[in-house]
N, C-alpha and C positions, 0 to 999 in steps of 0.2 A: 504494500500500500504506500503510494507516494501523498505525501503534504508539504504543502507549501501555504506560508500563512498571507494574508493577501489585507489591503487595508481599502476599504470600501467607506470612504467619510460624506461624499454628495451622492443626493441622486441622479445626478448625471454620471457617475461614476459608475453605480449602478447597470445604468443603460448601457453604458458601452462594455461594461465587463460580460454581461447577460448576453450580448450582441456576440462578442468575440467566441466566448464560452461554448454556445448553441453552433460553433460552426465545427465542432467535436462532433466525431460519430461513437466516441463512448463515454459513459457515466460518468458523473462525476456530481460529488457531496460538496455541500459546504457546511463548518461545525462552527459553531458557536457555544462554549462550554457543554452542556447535555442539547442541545437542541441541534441537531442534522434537517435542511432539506436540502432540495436540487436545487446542483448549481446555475442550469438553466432557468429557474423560477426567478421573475421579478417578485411576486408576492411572494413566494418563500424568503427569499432574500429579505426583503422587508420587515418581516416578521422577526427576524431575529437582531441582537443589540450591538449596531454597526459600532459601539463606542468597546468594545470590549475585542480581544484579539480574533481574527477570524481565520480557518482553515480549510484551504482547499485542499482534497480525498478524491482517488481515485485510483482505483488500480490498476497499476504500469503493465499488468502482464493481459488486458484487454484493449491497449493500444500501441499500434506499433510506435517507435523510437522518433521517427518521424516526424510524426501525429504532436509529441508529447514534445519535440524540441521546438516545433511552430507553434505549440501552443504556449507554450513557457514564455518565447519572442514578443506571442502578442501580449499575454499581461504581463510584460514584465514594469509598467507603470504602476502597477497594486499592486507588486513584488515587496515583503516587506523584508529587507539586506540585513 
């Protein structure tokens, strides 16, 4: 299971993270202490407390290398280093 913790403070940030995210063809979580939903969900996303640290979950071994290195590219803006 790969995580990467990601900082999501507007909602415009939001949008474009949800945007980039859905162009994934596999799963993928985001956690917020005990609460999980999809990382595709606008209202998921919402739902949970953007002021607390947030993780992106997915498992590497249902996407290729690829997949998971363009994806990293494009958020690496919510990257938190």
């Amino acid at each position: 299971m790969k995580r990467y913790e990601i900082r999501l403070s507007l909602a415009e940030n939001v949008k474009t993270f949800v945007g980039l995210i859905s162009r994934q063809p596999f799963d993928m979580d985001l956690r917020a202490g005990r609460h999980v939903v999809d990382a595709k969900s606008i209202l998921g996303i919402f739902s949970l407390d953007l002021s607390r640290p947030i993780f992106l979950e997915f498992d590497e071994t249902s996407a290729d290398p690829a997949q998971v290195e363009a994806l990293l590219k494009d958020i690496k803006p919510f990257l938190v280093e």
